[in-house]
C-alpha positions in Angstrom: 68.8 29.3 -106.9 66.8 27.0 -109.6 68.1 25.0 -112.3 66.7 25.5 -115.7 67.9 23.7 -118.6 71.4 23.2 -117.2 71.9 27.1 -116.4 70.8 28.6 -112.5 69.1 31.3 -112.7 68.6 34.1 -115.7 71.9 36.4 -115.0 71.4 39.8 -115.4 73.0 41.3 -118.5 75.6 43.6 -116.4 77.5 40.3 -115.4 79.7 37.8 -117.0 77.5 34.7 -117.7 80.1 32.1 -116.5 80.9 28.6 -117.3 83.3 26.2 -115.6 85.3 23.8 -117.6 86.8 20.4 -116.2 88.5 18.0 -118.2 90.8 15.2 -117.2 92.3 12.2 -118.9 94.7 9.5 -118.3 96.9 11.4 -120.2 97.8 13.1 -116.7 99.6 10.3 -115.1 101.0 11.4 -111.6 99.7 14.5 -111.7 96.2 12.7 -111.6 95.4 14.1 -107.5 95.9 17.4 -108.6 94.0 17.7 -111.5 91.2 15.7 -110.3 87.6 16.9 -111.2 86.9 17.8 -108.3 90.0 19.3 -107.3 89.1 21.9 -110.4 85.9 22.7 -109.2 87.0 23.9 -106.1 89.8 26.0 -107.9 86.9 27.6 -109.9 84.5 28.3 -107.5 86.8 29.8 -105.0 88.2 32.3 -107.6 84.5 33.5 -108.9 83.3 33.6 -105.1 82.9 36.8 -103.8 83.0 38.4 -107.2 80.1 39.8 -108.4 80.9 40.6 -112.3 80.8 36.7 -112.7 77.1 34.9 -112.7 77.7 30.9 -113.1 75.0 29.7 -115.3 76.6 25.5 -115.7 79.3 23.5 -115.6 80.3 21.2 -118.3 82.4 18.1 -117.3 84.8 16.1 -120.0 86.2 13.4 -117.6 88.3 10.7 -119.5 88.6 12.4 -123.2 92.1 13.8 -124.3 93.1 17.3 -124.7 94.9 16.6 -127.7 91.3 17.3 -129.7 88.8 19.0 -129.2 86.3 16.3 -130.1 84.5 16.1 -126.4 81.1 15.4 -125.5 80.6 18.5 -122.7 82.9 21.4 -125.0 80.8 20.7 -127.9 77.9 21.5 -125.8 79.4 24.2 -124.2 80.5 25.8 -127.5 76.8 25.3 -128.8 75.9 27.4 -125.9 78.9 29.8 -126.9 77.7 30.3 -130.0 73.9 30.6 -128.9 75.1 33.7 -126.0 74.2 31.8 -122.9 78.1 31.5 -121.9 80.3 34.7 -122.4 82.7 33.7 -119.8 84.4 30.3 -119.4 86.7 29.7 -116.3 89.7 26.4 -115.9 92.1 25.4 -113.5 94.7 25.9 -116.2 95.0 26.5 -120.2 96.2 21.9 -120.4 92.5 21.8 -119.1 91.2 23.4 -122.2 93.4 21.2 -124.0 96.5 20.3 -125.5 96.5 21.2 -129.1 99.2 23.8 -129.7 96.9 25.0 -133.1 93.6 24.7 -132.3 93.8 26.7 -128.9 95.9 29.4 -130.3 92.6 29.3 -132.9 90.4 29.7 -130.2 92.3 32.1 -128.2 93.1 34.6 -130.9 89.9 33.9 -133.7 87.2 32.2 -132.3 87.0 33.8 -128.6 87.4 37.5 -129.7 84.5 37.1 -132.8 82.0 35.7 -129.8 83.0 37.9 -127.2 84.1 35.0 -125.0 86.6 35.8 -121.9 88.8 32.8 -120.9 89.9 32.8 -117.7 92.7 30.3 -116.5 93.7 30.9 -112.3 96.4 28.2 -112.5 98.2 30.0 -114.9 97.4 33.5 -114.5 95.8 33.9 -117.4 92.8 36.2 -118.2 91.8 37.1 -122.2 90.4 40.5 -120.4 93.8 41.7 -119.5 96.1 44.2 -122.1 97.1 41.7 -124.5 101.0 43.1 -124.4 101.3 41.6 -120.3 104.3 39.7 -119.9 101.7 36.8 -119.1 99.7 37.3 -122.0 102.7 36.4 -124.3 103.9 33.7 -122.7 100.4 31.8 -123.4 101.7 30.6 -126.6 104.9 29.1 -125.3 102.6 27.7 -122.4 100.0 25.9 -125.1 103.2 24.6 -127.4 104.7 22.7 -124.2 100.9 21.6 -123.0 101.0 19.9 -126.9 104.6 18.4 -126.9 103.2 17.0 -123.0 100.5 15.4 -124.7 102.5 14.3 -128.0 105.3 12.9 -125.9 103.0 11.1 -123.1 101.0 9.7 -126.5 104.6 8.5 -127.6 105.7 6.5 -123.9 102.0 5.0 -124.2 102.4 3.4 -128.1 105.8 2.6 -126.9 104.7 0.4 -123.7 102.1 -0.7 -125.4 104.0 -2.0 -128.0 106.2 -3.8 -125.9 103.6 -5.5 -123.8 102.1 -6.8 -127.0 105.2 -8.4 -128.4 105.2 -9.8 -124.9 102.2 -11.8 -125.8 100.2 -9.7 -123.0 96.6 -8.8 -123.6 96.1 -4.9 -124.3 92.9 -5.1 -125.1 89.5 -4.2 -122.5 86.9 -6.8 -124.5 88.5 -10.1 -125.0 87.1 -12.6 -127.9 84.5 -14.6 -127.0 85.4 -17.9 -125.2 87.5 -16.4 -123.4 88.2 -14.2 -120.1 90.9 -12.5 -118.2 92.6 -14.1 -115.6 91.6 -12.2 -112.1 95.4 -13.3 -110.7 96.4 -11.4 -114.4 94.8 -9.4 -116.2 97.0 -9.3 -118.7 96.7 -13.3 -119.7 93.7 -15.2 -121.3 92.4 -18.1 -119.5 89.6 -19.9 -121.4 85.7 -19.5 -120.2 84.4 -22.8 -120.0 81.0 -21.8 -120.3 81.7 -20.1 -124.0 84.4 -22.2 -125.5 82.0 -25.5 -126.5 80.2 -22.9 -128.3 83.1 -21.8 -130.4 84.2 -25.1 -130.8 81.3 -26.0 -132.4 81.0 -23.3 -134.8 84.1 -24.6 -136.4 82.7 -27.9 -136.6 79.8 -26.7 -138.0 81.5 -24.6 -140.5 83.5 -27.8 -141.5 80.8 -29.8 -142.1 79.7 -26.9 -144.6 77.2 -24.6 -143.3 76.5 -20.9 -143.7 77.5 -18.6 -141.4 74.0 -17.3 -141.7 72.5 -20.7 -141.1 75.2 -21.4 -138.1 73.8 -18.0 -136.6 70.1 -18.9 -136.7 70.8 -22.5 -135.1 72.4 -20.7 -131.9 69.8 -18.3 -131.7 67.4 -21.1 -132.0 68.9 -23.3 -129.4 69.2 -20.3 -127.3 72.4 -19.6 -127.4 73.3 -16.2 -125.6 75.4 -14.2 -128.3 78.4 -12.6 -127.4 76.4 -9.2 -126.3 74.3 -10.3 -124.3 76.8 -13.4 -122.5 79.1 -10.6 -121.9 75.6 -8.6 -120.2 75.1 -11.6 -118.1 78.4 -11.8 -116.5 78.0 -8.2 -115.3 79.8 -6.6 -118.3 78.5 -3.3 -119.0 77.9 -2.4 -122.7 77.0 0.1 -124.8 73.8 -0.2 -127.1 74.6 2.3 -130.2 74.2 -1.0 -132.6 71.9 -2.8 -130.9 68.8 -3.4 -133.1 66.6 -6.0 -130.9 65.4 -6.0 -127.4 67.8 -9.2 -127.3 71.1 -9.2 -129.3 71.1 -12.1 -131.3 73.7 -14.2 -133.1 74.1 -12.5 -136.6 76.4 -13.8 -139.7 79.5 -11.1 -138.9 79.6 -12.3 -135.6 80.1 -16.1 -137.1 82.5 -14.2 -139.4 84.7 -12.9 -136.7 85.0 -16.0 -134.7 86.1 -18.3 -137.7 88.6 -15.4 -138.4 90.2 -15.0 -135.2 93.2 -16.9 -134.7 93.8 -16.2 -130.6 91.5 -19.2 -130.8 94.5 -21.2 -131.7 96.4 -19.8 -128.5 98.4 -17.2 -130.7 97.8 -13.3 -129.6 97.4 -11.1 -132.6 97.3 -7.5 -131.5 98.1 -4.5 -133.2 95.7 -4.6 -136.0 95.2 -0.9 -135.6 96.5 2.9 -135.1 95.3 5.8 -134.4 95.9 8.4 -137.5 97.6 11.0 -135.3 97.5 11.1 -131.2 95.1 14.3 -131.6 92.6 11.7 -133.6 90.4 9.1 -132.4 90.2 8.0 -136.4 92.0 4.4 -136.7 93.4 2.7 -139.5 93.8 -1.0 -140.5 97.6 -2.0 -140.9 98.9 -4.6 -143.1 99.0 -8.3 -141.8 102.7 -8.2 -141.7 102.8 -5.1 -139.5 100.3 -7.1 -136.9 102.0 -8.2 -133.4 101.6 -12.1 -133.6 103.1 -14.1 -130.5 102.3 -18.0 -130.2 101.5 -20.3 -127.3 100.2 -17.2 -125.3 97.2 -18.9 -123.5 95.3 -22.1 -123.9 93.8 -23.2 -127.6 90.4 -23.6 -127.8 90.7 -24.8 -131.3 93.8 -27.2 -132.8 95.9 -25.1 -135.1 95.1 -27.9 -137.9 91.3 -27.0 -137.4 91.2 -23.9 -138.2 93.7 -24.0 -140.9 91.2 -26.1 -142.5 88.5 -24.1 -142.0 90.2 -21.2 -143.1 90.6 -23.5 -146.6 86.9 -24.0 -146.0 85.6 -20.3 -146.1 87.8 -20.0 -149.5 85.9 -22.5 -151.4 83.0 -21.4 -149.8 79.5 -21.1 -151.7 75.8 -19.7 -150.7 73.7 -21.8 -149.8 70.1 -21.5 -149.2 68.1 -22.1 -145.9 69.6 -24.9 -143.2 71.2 -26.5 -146.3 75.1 -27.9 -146.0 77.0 -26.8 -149.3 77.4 -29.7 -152.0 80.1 -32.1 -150.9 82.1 -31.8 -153.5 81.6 -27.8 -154.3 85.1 -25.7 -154.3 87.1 -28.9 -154.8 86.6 -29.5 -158.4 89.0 -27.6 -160.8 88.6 -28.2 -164.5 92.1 -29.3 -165.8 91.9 -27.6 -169.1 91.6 -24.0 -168.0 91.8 -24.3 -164.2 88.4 -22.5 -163.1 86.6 -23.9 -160.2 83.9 -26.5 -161.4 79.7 -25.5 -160.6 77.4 -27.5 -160.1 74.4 -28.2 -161.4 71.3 -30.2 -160.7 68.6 -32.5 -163.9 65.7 -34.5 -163.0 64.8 -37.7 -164.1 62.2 -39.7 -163.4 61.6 -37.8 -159.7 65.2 -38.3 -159.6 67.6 -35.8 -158.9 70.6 -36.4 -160.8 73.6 -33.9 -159.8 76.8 -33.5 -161.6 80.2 -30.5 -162.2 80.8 -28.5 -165.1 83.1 -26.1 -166.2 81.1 -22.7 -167.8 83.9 -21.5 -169.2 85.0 -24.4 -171.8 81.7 -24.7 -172.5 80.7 -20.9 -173.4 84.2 -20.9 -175.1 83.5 -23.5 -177.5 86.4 -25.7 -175.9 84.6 -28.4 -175.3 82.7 -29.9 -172.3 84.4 -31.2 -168.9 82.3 -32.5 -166.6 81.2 -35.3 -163.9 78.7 -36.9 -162.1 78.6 -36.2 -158.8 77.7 -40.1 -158.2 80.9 -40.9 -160.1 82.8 -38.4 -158.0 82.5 -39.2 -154.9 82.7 -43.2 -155.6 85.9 -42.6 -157.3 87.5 -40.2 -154.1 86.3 -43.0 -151.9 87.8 -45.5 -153.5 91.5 -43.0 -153.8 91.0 -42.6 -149.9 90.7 -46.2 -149.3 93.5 -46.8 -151.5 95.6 -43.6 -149.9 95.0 -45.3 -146.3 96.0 -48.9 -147.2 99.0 -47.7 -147.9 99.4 -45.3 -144.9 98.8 -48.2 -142.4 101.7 -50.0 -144.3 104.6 -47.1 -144.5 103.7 -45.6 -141.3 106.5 -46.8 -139.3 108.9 -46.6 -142.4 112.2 -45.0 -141.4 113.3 -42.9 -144.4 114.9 -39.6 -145.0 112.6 -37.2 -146.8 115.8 -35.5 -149.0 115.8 -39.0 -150.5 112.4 -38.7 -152.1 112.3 -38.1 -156.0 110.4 -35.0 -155.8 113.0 -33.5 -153.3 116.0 -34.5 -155.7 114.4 -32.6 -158.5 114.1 -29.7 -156.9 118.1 -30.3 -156.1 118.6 -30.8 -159.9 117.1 -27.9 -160.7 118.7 -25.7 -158.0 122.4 -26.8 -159.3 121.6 -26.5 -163.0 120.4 -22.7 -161.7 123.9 -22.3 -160.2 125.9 -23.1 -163.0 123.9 -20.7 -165.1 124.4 -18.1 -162.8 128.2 -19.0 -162.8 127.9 -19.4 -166.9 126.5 -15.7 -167.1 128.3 -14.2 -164.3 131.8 -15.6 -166.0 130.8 -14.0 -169.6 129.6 -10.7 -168.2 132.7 -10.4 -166.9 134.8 -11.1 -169.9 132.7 -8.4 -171.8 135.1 -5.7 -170.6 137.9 -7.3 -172.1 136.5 -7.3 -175.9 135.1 -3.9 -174.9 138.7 -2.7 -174.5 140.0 -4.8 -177.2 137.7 -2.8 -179.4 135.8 -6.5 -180.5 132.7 -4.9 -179.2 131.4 -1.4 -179.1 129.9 0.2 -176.3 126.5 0.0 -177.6 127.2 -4.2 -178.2 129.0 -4.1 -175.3 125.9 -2.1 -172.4 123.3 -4.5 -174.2 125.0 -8.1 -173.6 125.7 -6.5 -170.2 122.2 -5.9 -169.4 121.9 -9.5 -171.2 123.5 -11.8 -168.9 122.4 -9.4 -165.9 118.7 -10.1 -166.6 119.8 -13.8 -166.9 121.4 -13.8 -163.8 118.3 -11.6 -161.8 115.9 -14.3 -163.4 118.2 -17.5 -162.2 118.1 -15.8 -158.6 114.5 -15.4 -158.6 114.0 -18.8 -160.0 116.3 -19.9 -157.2 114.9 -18.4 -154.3 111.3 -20.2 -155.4 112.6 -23.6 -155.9 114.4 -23.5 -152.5 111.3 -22.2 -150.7 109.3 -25.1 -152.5 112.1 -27.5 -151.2 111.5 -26.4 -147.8 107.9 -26.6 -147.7 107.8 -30.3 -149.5 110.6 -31.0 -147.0 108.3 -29.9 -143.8 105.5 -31.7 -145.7 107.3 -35.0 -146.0 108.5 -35.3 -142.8 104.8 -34.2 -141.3 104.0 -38.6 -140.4 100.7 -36.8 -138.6 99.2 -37.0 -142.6 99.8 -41.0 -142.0 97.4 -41.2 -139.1 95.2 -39.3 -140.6 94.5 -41.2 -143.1 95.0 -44.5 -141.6 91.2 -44.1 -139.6 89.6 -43.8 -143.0 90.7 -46.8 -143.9 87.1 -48.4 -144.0 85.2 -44.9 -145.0 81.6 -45.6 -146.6 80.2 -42.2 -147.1 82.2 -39.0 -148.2 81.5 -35.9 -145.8 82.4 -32.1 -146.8 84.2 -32.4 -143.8 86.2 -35.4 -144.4 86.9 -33.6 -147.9 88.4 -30.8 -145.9 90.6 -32.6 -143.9 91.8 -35.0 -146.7 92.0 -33.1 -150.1 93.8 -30.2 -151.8 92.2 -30.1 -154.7 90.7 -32.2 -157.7 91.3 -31.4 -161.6 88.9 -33.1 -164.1 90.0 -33.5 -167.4 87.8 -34.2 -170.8 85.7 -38.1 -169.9 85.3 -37.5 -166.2 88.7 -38.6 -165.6 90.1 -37.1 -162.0 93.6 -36.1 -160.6 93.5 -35.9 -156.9 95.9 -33.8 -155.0 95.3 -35.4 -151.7 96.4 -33.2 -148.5 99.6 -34.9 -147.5 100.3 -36.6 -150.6 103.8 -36.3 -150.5 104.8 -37.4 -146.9 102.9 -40.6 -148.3 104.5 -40.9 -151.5 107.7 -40.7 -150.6 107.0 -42.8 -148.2 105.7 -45.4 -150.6 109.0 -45.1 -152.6 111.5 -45.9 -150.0 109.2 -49.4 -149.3 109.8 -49.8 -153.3 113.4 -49.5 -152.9 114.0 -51.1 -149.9 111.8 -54.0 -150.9 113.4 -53.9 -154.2 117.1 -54.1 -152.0 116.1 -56.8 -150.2 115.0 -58.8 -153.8 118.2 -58.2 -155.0 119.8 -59.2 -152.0 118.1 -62.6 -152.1 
């Protein structure tokens, strides 16, 4: 017998032009043996042998897809070849095999197969769509296919659940880990870090830092020859597919930058879960909210310090294009104008072959407000200067023992939060006595439901104001009691030039005002202050005690 175009032979038109059918997925857990591919075939071929009213013309194999769609490879060919009359007859172990989906085999069995003229034949289950139609086995097909789809609902269900739980375990789900890192052979379920990769990542973030593109980062990688994560993951024996692949060589390309800088498993903290499928009979995915991602610290080794990245996170916000191997400006994404709070641009003049550089804010300008701007000389002298200053006084509070709910800034926020008690108490006592002149007929019920709604709005408002002042007291309280902002600033104590990176690290942000005059919100600023304060008191304690 010859093979021609997938089909043996040319079957005469007095036979049944047959077509096996496997399919198997990991859907089918322990009863994996059974249902094996091959196991199939042999079930197939042993019920056509011998009979001569079938002619098999191909075999069409779907192994690892679901049966909870009908989306597969080999039964899209197989229905092309349905549709075409080369296949009249199709024969499967059993009616699972064909698939899972409760609706869209009924639609096949009693629409689609009957308009094509299309026998199904299932020997596992007794089931033949040439028999009367009113057999006791014929009408039990559709209780068969509705517990084939709860089987593959419910399995779908026990996977998402274990899943689940092996994520919020901090284990890795995933079969492509990010780049850096690899899976460790004693656990496949744990990241160790590749030593090979990791010095690459790492300096991606210090490039980044230092204020490159993530196109320009890209081209120096592929330019230094850098294997990009394609074709590293090639050279350790990974296979991969090569749907995207657009060069002979992958190279390093701007998203991929994208994704690393991104990705906080570089920190050691798994964050899985990003996505689910739509329905377990769809392949289609969607992105969940942050808040719904499964986020479990300390997982596996950092390649990158938490405080790293958070900067360059900070980094990519302020971020601007820049053109060719060029670093962005210094100072660009830190300048804030004060009188309307837009983000200052920059922009360049030449003078005598000079090029003189300096901020300015569009918008008070094409608004008639007035100008704000700065030199960038001016700047950056003035910020060195602040972080000289800023460090002087680090080196000589840095050992200061002090409790942080003693800074002035803390006991503001503790002013505030009583005086929005007591008018909480205030409104909440003359709410209350409302119904009283209501009943004494001193109000009317109209006076009475709007100075009810009155002091409730009041008292809503107070609550909200509340809860914000006592999250801001927490985070100034972590921030003060943070000493790491001391040291850092302590080794710029002698700084010369001003780096984008050192700008990173150091500042918050910087508001100019009308003259070129600066306010600097320095990174840290208020573990230092306070800092500074108790040496004011305490040396102003000891004066006194003198």
């Amino acid at each position: 017998m010859t093979q021609k175009n997938g089909f043996w032979g040319e079957p005469p038109a007095a036979v049944y032009r047959t077509a096996i059918y496997l399919r198997l997925s990991q859907e089918d857990g322990d009863k994996f043996e059974s249902d094996s591919i091959s196991n199939q075939r042999k079930l197939a071929l042993d019920y056509i042998r011998n009979k001569s009213e079938f002619r098999l013309v191909g075999e069409y194999v779907d192994d690892g897809y679901s049966g909870s769609n009908f989306d597969r490879p080999a039964w899209k060919r197989l229905y092309a070849d349905l549709e075409k009359g080369l296949v009249n007859c199709i024969i499967v172990k059993d009616l699972s095999r064909f698939g899972r989906n409760y609706i869209e085999v009924g639609r096949y069995l009693e629409m689609t197969f009957p308009v094509l003229g299309v026998r199904l034949i299932a020997p596992g289950d007794g089931f033949d769509t040439a028999e009367d139609r009113r057999s006791a086995d014929f009408l039990t097909v559709p209780m068969k296919n509705l517990i084939n789809d709860y089987y593959c609902r419910e399995i779908s269900r026990k996977v998402s659940t274990q899943l689940q739980a092996m994520r919020k375990r901090g284990e890795c789900v995933t079969s492509f880990v990010p780049y850096g890192y690899k899976k460790n052979p004693l656990d496949h379920s744990k990241l160790i870090v590749d030593e090979s990769a990791a010095p690459t990542v790492r300096q991606i973030f210090d490039w980044k830092l230092e204020g490159y593109g993530n196109r320009t980062i890209a081209d120096r990688l592929n330019e230094n020859g850098v294997l990009s994560p394609y074709e590293y993951r090639i050279s350790n024996g990974e296979r991969m597919g090569s749907n995207f692949k657009k060069y002979e060589k992958a190279r390093w390309a701007a998203g991929s930058i994208y994704s690393i800088l991104h990705n906080e498993c570089y920190t050691g903290t798994m964050v899985q879960g990003k996505m689910k499928k739509l329905s377990f009979r769809s392949d289609e995915m969607v992105l969940l909210p942050k808040d719904e991602w499964t986020r479990v610290e300390g997982t596996h080794e950092a390649i990158v310090e938490r405080n790293l990245f958070q900067q360059v996170q900070e980094v990519m916000k302020r971020e601007i294009k820049t053109t060719g191997g060029e670093c962005a400006p210094t100072l660009s994404g830190f300048l804030f104008c004060h009188e309307c709070g837009r983000q200052m641009t920059i922009k360049s003049t030449y003078r005598s072959n000079k090029i003189y550089r300096y901020y300015v804010c569009k918008d008070c300008e094409s608004a008639g407000r007035g100008s704000v701007r700065i030199s960038e000389k001016k700047a950056i002298a003035e910020i060195l200067q602040e972080i000289r200053n800023m460090a002087a006084s680090a080196s000589c509070i840095e050992c200061l023992d002090f409790s942080p709910e003693d800074s002035s800034e803390v006991k503001n926020l503790d002013r505030e939060l009583l005086s929005l008690q007591e008018e909480m108490d205030r409104c909440l006592r003359l709410k209350n006595c409302l119904y009283d002149d209501y009943s004494s007929g001193i109000l009317s019920r109209e006076e009475y439901m709007d100075y009810s709604k009155h002091y409730s709005d009041k008292i809503e408002q107070a609550k909200r104001d509340s809860k914000a002042a006592s999250e801001k007291r927490s985070r100034l309280i972590s921030e003060i009691s943070d000493a790491e902002w001391i040291g850092t600033f302590r080794k710029y104590r002698d700084i010369e030039t001003l780096q984008r990176k050192v700008m990173s690290e150091l500042v918050d942000k910087i508001y100019v005002s009308r003259g070129g005059k600066m306010d600097i919100k320095f990174r840290g600023d208020s573990a230092i202050r306070a800092r500074k304060e108790a040496a004011k008191y305490e040396e102003s304690g000891l004066e006194a005690a003198i």
